[in-house]
C-alpha positions in Angstrom: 103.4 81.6 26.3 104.9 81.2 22.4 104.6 83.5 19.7 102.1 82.8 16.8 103.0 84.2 13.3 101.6 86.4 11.3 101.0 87.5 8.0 100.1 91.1 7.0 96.7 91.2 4.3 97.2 92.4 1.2 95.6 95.7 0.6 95.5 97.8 -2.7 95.6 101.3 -1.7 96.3 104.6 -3.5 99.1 106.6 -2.8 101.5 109.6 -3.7 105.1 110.5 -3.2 105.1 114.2 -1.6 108.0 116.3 -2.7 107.9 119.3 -0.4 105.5 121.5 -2.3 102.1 123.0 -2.0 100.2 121.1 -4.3 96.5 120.3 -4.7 95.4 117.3 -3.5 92.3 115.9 -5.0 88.8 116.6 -3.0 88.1 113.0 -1.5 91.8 113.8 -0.2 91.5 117.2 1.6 89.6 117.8 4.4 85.8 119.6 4.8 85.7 123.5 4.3 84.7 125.0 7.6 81.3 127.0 8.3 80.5 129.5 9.6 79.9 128.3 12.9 83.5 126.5 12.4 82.8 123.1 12.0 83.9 120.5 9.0 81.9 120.0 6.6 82.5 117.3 4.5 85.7 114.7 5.2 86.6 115.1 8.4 90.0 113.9 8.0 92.3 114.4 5.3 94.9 117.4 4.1 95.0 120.4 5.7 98.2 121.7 4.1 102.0 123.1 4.3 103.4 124.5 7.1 106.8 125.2 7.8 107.8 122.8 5.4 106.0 120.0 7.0 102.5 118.1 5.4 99.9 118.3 7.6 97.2 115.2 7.8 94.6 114.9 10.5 93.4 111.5 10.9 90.8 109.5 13.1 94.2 109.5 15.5 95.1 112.6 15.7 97.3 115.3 13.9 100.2 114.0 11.4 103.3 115.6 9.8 105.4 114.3 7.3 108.7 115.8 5.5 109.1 115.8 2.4 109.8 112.3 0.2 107.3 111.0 2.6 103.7 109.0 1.1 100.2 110.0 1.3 98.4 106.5 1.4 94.5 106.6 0.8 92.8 103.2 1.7 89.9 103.1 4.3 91.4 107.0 5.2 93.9 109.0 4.6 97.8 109.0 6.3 101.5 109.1 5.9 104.3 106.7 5.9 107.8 107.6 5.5 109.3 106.5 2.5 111.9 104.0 4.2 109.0 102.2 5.6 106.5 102.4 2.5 109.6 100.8 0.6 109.4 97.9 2.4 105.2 97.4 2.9 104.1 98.1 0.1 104.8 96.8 -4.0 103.1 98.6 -7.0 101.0 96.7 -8.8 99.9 97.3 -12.1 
C-alpha cells in the first residue's frame, strides 16, 4: 500500500483573535438562550463564555476550550484553533 497526496481546499472563513477577555460575540456566534424547560433555543453550538480564564465553545463534537491568543473560526460552525496552528492553515485574504 503507497501513500496518495493531498491537498487541503481552500475555504474562506471568518475568524477572531481572542485576547483573554469577556467580550460579546455576535449572535450567529453565541449559542441559544435556554427555556424554561432548559433546552437551546436557537444555535445549538457556539460560545458559551469565560471561565477560569479559558473560552468555552461547544460544537457538534463536543465541549472546547481555548486560552487566550487562541482563534474563533466561523465556517460551516463555529470552533478554535490555537494560534501556532491557525498561522500556518490559514492566509488573510482581502
Amino acid at each position: 500500500m503507497t501513500y496518495t497526496k493531498f491537498r487541503k481546499k481552500p475555504i474562506i472563513v471568518d475568524a477572531i483573535q481572542w485576547d483573554g477577555t469577556d467580550i460579546e460575540f455576535p449572535e450567529e456566534c453565541r449559542i441559544g438562550k435556554k427555556d424554561k424547560n432548559g433546552t437551546i433555543v436557537g444555535n445549538k453550538t457556539g460560545v458559551i463564555g469565560v471561565s477560569g480564564g479559558e473560552l468555552l465553545i461547544l460544537t457538534t463534537e463536543g465541549l472546547m476550550g481555548g486560552l487566550p491568543g487562541c482563534w474563533v473560526v466561523k465556517g460551516d460552525e463555529i470552533y478554535i484553533v490555537k494560534d501556532s496552528i491557525f498561522r500556518v492553515v490559514y492566509e488573510e485574504i482581502e
